[in-house]
PyMOL Python script that loads the backbone (N, CA, C, O; Angstrom):
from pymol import cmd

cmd.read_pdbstr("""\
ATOM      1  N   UNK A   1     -85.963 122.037 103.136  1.00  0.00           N
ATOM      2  CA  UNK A   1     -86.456 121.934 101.771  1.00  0.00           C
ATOM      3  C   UNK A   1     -86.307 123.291 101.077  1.00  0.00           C
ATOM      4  O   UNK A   1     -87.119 124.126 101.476  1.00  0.00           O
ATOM      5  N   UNK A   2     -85.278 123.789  99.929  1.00  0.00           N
ATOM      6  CA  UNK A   2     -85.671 124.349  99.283  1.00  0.00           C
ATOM      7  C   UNK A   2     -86.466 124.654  97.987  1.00  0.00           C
ATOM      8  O   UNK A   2     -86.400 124.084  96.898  1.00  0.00           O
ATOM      9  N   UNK A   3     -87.211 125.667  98.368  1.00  0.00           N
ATOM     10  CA  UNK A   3     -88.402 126.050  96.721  1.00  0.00           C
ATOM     11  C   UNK A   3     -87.476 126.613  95.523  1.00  0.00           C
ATOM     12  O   UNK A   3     -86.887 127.694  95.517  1.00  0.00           O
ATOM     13  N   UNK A   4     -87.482 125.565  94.444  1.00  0.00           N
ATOM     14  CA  UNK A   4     -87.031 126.483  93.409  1.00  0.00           C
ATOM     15  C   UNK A   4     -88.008 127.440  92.938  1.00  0.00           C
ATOM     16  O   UNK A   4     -89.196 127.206  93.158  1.00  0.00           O
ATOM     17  N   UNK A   5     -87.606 128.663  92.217  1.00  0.00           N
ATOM     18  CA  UNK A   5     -88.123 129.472  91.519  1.00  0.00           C
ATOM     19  C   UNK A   5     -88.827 128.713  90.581  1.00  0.00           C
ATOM     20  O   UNK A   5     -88.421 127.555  90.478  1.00  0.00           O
ATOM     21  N   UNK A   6     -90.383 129.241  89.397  1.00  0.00           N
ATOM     22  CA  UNK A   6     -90.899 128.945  88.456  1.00  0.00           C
ATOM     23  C   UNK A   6     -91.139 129.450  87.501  1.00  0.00           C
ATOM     24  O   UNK A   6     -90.237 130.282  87.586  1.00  0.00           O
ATOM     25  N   UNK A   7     -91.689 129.723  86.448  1.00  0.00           N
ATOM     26  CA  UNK A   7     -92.084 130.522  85.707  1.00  0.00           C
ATOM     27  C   UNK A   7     -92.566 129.919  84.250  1.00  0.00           C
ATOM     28  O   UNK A   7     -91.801 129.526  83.370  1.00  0.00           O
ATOM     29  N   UNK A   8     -93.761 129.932  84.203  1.00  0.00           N
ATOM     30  CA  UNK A   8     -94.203 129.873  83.089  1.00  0.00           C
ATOM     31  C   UNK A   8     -93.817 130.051  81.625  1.00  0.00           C
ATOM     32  O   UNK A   8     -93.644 131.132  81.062  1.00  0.00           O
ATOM     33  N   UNK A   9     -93.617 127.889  80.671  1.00  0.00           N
ATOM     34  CA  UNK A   9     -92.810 128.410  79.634  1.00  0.00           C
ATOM     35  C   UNK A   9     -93.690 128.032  78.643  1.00  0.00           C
ATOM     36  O   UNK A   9     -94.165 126.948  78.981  1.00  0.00           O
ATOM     37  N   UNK A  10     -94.318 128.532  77.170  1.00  0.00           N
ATOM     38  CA  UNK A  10     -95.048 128.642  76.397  1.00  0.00           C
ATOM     39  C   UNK A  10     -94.962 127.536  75.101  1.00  0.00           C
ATOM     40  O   UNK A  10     -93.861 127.001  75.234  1.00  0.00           O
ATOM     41  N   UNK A  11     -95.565 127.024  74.041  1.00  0.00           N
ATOM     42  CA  UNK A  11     -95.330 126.208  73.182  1.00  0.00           C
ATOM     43  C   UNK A  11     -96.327 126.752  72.452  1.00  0.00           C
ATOM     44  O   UNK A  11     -97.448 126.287  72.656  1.00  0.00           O
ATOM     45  N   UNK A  12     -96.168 127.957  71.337  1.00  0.00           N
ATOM     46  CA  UNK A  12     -97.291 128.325  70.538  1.00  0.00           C
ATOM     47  C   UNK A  12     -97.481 127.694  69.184  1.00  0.00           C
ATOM     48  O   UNK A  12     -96.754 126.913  68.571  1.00  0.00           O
ATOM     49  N   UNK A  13     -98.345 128.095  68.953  1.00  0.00           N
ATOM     50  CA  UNK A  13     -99.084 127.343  67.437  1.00  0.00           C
ATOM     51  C   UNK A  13     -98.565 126.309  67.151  1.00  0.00           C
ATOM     52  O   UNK A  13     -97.631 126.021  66.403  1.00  0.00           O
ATOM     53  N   UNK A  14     -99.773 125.260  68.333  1.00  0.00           N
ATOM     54  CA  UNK A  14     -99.574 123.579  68.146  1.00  0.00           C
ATOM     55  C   UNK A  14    -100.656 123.444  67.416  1.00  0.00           C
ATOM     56  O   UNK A  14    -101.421 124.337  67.053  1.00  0.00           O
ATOM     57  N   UNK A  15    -100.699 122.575  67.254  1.00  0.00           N
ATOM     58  CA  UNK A  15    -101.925 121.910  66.710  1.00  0.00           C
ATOM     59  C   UNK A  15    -102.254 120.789  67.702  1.00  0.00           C
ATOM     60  O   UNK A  15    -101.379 120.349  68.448  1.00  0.00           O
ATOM     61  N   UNK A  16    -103.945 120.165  67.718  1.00  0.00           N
ATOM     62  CA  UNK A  16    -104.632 119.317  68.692  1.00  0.00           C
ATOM     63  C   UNK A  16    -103.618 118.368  69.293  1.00  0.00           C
ATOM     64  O   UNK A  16    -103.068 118.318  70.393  1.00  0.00           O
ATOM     65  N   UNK A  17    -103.546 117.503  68.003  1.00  0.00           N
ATOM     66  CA  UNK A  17    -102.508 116.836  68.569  1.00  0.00           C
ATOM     67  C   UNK A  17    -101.071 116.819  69.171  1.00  0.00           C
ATOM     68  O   UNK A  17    -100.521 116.097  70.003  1.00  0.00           O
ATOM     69  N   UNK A  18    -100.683 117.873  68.445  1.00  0.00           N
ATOM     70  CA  UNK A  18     -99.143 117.915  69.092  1.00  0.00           C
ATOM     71  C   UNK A  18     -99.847 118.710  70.735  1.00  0.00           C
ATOM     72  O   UNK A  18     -99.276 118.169  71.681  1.00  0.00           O
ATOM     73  N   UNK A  19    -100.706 119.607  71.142  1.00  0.00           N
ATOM     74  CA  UNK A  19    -100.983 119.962  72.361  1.00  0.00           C
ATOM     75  C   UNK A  19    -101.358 118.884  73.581  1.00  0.00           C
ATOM     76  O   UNK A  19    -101.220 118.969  74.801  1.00  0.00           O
ATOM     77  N   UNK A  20    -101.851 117.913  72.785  1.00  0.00           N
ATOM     78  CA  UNK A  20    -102.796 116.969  73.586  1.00  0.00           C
ATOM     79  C   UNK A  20    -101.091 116.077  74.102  1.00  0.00           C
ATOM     80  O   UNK A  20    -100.977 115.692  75.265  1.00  0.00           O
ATOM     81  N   UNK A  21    -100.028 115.881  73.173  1.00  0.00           N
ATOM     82  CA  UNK A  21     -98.720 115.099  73.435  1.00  0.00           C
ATOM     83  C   UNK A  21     -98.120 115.512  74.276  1.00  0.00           C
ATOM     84  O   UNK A  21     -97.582 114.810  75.132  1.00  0.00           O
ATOM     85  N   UNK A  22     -98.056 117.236  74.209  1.00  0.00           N
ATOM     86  CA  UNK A  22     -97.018 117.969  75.379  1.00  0.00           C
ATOM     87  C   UNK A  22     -98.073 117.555  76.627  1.00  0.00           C
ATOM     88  O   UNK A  22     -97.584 116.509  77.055  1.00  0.00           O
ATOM     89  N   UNK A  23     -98.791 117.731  77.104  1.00  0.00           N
ATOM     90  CA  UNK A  23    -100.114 118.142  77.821  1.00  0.00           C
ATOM     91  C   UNK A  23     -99.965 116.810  78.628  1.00  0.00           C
ATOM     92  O   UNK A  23    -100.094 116.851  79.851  1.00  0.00           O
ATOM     93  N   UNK A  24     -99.704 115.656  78.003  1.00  0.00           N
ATOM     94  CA  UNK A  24     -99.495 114.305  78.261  1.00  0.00           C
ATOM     95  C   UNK A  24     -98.112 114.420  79.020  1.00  0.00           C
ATOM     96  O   UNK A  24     -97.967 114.327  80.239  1.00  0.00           O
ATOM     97  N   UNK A  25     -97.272 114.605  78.223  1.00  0.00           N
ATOM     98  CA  UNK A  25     -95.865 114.243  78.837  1.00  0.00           C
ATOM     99  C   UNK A  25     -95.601 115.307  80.345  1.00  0.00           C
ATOM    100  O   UNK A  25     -95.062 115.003  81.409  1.00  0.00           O
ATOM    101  N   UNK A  26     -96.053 116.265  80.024  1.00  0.00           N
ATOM    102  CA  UNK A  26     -95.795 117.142  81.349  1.00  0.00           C
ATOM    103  C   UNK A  26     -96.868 116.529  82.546  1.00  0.00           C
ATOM    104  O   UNK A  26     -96.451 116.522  83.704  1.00  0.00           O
ATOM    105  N   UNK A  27     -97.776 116.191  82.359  1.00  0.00           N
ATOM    106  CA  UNK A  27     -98.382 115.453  82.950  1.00  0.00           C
ATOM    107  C   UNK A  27     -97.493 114.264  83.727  1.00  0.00           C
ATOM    108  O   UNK A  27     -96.990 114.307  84.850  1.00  0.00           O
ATOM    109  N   UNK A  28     -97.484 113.602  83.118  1.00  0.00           N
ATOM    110  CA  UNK A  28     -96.163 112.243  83.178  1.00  0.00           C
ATOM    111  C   UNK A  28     -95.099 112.804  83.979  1.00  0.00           C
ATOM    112  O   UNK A  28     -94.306 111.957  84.392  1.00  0.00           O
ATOM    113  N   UNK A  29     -94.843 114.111  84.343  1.00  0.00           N
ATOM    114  CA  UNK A  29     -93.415 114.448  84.735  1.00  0.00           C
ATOM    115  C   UNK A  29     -94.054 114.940  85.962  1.00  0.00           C
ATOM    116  O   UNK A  29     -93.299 115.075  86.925  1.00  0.00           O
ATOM    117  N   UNK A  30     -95.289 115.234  86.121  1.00  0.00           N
ATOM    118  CA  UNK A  30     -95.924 116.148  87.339  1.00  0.00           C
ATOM    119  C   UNK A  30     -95.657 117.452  87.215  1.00  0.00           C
ATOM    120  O   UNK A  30     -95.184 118.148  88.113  1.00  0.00           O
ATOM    121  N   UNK A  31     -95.991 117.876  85.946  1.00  0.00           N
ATOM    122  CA  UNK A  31     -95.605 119.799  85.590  1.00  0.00           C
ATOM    123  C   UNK A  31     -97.111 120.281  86.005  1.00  0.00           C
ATOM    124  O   UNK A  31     -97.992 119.448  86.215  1.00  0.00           O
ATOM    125  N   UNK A  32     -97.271 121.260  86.075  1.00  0.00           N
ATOM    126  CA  UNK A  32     -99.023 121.989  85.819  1.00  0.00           C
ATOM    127  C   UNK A  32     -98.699 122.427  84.617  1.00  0.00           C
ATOM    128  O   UNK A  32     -97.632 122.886  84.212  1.00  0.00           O
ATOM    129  N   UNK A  33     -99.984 122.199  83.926  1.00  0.00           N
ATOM    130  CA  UNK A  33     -99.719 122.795  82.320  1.00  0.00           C
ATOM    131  C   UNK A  33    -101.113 122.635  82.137  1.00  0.00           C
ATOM    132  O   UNK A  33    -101.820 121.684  82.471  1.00  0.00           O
ATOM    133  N   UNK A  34    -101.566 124.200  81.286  1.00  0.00           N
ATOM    134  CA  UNK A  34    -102.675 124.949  80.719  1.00  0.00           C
ATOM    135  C   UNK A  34    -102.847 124.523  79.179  1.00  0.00           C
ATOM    136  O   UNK A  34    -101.916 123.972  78.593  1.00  0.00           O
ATOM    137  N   UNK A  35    -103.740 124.723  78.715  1.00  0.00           N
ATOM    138  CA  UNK A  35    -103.909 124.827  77.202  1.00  0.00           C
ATOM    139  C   UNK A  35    -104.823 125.814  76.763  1.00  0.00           C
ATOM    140  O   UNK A  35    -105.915 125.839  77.329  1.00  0.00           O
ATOM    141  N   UNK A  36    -104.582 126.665  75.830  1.00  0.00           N
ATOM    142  CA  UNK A  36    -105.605 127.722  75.494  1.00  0.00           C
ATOM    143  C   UNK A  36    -105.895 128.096  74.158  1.00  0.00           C
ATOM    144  O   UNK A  36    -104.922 128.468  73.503  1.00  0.00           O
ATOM    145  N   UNK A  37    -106.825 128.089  73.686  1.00  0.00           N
ATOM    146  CA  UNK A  37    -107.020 128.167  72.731  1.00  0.00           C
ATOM    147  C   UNK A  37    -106.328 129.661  71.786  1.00  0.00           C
ATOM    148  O   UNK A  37    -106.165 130.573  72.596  1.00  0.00           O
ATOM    149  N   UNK A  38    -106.032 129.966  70.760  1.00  0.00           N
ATOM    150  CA  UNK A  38    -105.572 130.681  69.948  1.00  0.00           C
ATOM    151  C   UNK A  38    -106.403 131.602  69.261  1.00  0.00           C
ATOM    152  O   UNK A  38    -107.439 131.040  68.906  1.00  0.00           O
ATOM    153  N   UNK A  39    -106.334 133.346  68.783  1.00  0.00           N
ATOM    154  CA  UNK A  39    -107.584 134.024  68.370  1.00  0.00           C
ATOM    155  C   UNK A  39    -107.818 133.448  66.759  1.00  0.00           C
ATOM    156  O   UNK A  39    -108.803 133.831  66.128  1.00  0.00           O
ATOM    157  N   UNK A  40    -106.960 132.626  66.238  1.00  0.00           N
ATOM    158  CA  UNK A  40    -107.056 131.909  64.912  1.00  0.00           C
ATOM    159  C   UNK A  40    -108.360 130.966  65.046  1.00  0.00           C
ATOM    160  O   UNK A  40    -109.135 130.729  64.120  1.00  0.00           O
ATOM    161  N   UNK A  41    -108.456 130.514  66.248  1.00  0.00           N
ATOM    162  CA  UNK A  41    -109.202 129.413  66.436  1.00  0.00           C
ATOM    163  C   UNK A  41    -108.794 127.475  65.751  1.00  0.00           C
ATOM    164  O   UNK A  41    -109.406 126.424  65.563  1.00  0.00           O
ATOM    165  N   UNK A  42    -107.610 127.939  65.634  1.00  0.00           N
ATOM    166  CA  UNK A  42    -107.164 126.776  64.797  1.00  0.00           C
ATOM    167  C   UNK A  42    -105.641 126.034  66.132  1.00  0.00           C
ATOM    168  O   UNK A  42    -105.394 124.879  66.480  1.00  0.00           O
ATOM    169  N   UNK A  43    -105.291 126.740  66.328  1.00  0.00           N
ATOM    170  CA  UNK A  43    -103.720 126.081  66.664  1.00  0.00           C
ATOM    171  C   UNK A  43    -104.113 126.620  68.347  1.00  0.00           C
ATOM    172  O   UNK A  43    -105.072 127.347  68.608  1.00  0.00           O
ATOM    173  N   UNK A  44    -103.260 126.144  69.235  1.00  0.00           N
ATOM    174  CA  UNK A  44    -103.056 125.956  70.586  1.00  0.00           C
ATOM    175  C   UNK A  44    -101.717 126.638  71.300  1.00  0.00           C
ATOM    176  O   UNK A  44    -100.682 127.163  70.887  1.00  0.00           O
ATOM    177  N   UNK A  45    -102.219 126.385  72.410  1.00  0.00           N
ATOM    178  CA  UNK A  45    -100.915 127.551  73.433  1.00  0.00           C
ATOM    179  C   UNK A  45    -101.094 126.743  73.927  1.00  0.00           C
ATOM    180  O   UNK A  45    -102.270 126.431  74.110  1.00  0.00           O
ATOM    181  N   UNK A  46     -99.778 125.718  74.564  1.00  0.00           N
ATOM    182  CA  UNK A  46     -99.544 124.950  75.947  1.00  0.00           C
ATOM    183  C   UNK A  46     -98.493 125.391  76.428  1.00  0.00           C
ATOM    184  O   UNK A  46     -97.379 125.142  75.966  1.00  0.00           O
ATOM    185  N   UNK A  47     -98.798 126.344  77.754  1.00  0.00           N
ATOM    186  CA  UNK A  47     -98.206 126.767  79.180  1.00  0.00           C
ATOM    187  C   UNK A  47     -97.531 125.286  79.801  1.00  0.00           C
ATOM    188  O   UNK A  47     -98.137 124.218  79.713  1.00  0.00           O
ATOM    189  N   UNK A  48     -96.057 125.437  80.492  1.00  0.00           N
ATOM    190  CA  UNK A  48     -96.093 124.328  81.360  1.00  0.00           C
ATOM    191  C   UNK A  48     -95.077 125.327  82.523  1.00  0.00           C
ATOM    192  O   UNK A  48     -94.143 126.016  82.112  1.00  0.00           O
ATOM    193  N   UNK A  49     -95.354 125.267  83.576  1.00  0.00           N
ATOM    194  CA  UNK A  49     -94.601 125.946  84.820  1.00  0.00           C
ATOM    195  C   UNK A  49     -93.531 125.179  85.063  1.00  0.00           C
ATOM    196  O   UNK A  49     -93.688 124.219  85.818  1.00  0.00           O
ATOM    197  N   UNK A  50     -92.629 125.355  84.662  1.00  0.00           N
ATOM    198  CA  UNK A  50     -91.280 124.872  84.834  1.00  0.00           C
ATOM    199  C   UNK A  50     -90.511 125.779  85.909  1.00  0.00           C
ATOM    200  O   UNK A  50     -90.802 126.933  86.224  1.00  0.00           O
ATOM    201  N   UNK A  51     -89.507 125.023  86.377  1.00  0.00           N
ATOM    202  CA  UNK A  51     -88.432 125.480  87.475  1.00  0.00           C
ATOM    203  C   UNK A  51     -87.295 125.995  86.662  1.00  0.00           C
ATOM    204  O   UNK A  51     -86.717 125.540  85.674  1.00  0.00           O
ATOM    205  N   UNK A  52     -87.112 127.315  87.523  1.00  0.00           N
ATOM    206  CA  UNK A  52     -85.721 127.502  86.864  1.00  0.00           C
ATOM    207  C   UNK A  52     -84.312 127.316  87.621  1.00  0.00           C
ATOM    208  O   UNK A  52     -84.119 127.080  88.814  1.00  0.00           O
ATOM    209  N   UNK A  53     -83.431 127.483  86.630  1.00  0.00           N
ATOM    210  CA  UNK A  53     -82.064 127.170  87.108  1.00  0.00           C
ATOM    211  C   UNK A  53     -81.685 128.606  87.916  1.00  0.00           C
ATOM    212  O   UNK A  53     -81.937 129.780  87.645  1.00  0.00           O
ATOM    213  N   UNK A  54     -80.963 127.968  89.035  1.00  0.00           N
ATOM    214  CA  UNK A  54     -79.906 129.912  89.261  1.00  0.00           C
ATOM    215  C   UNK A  54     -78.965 130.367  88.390  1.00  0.00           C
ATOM    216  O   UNK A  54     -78.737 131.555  88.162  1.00  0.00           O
ATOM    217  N   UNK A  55     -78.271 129.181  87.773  1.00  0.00           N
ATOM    218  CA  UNK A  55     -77.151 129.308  87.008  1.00  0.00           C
ATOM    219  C   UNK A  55     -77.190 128.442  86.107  1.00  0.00           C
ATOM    220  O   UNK A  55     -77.478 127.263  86.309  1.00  0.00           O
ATOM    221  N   UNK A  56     -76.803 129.104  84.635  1.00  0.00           N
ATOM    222  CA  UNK A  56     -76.651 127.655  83.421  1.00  0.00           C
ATOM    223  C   UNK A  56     -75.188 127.043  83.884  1.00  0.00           C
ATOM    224  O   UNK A  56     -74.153 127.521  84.349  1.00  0.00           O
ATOM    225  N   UNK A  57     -75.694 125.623  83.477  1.00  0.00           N
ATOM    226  CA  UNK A  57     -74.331 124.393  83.574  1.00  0.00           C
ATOM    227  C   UNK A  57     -73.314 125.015  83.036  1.00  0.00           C
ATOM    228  O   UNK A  57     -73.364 125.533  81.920  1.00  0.00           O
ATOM    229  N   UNK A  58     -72.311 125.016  83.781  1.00  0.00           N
ATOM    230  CA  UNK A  58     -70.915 125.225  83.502  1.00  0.00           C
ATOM    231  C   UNK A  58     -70.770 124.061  81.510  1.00  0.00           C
ATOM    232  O   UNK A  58     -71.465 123.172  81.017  1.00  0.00           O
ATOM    233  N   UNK A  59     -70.002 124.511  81.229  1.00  0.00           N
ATOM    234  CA  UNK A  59     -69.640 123.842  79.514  1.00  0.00           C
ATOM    235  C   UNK A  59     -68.649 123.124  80.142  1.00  0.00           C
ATOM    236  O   UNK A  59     -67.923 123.557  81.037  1.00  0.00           O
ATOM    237  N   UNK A  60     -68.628 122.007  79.657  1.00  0.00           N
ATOM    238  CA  UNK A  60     -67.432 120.904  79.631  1.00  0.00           C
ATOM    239  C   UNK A  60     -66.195 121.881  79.395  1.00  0.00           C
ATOM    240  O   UNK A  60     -66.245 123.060  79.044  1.00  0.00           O
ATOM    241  N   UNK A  61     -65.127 121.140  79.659  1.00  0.00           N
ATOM    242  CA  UNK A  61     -63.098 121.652  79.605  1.00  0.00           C
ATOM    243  C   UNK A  61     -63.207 121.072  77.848  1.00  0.00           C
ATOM    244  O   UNK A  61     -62.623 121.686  76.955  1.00  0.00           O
ATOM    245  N   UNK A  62     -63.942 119.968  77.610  1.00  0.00           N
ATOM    246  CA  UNK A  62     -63.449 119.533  76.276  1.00  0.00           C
ATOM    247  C   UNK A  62     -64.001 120.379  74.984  1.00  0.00           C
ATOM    248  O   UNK A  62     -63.556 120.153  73.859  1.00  0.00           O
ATOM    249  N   UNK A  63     -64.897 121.266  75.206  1.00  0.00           N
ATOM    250  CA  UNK A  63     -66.022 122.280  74.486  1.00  0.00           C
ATOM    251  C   UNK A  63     -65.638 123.280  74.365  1.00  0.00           C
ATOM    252  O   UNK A  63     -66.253 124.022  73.599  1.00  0.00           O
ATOM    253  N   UNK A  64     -64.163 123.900  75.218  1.00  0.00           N
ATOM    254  CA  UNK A  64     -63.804 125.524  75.525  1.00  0.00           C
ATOM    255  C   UNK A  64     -62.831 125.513  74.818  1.00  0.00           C
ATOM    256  O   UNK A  64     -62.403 124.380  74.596  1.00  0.00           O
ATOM    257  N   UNK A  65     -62.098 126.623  74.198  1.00  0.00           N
ATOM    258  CA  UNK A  65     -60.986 126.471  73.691  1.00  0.00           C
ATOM    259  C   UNK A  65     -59.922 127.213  74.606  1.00  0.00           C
ATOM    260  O   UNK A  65     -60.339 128.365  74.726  1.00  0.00           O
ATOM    261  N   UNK A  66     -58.679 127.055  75.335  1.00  0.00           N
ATOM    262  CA  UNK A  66     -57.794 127.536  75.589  1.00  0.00           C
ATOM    263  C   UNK A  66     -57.756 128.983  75.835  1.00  0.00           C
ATOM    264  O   UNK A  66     -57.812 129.617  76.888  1.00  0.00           O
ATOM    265  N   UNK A  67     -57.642 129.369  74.555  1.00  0.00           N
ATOM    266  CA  UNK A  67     -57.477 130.713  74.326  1.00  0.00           C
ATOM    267  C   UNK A  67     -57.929 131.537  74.949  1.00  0.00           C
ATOM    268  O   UNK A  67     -57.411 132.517  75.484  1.00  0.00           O
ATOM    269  N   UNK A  68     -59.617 130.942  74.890  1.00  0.00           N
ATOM    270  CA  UNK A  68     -60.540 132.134  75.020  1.00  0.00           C
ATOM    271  C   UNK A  68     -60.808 131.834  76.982  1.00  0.00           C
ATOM    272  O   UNK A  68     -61.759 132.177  77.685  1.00  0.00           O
ATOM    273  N   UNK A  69     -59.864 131.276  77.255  1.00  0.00           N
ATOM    274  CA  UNK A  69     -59.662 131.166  78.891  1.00  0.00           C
ATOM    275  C   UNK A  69     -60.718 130.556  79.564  1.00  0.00           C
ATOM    276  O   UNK A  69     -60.676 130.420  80.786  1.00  0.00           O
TER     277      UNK A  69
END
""", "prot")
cmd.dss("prot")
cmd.show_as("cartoon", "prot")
cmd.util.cbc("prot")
cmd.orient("prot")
C-alpha cells in the first residue's frame, strides 16, 4: 500500500451556506475537512486535506503544438 502525500487546501470567504455545501460534498468523498470561522465574523474558511499528485497529467498530443516540441 502506498501513502500518498497531503496537504491542506483552503476555500476562503464562503458564506454559511456555500461552507455547509463544500463541508457536505467532501464529506461524501471521505476528505477531513475543518471549518473556521473568519476575524470578519461574517464569511468562513473550509480546509479540506487533499492528496497530492507527484506529477501534473501529461497534456494531450492534440493540445501541444508541434513547434513548441
Amino acid at each position: 500500500m502506498v501513502l500518498m502525500k497531503s496537504s491542506w487546501f483552503q476555500h476562503t470567504d464562503c458564506t454559511t451556506a456555500q461552507a455547509e455545501e463544500l463541508m457536505a460534498t467532501y464529506r461524501a468523498r471521505g476528505v477531513a475537512v475543518e471549518r473556521s470561522l473568519n476575524p470578519d465574523y461574517i464569511t468562513w474558511t473550509v480546509s479540506a486535506r487533499l492528496p497530492e499528485a507527484r506529477r501534473q497529467k501529461r497534456t494531450p498530443g492534440t493540445f501541444r503544438q508541434k513547434v513548441w516540441g
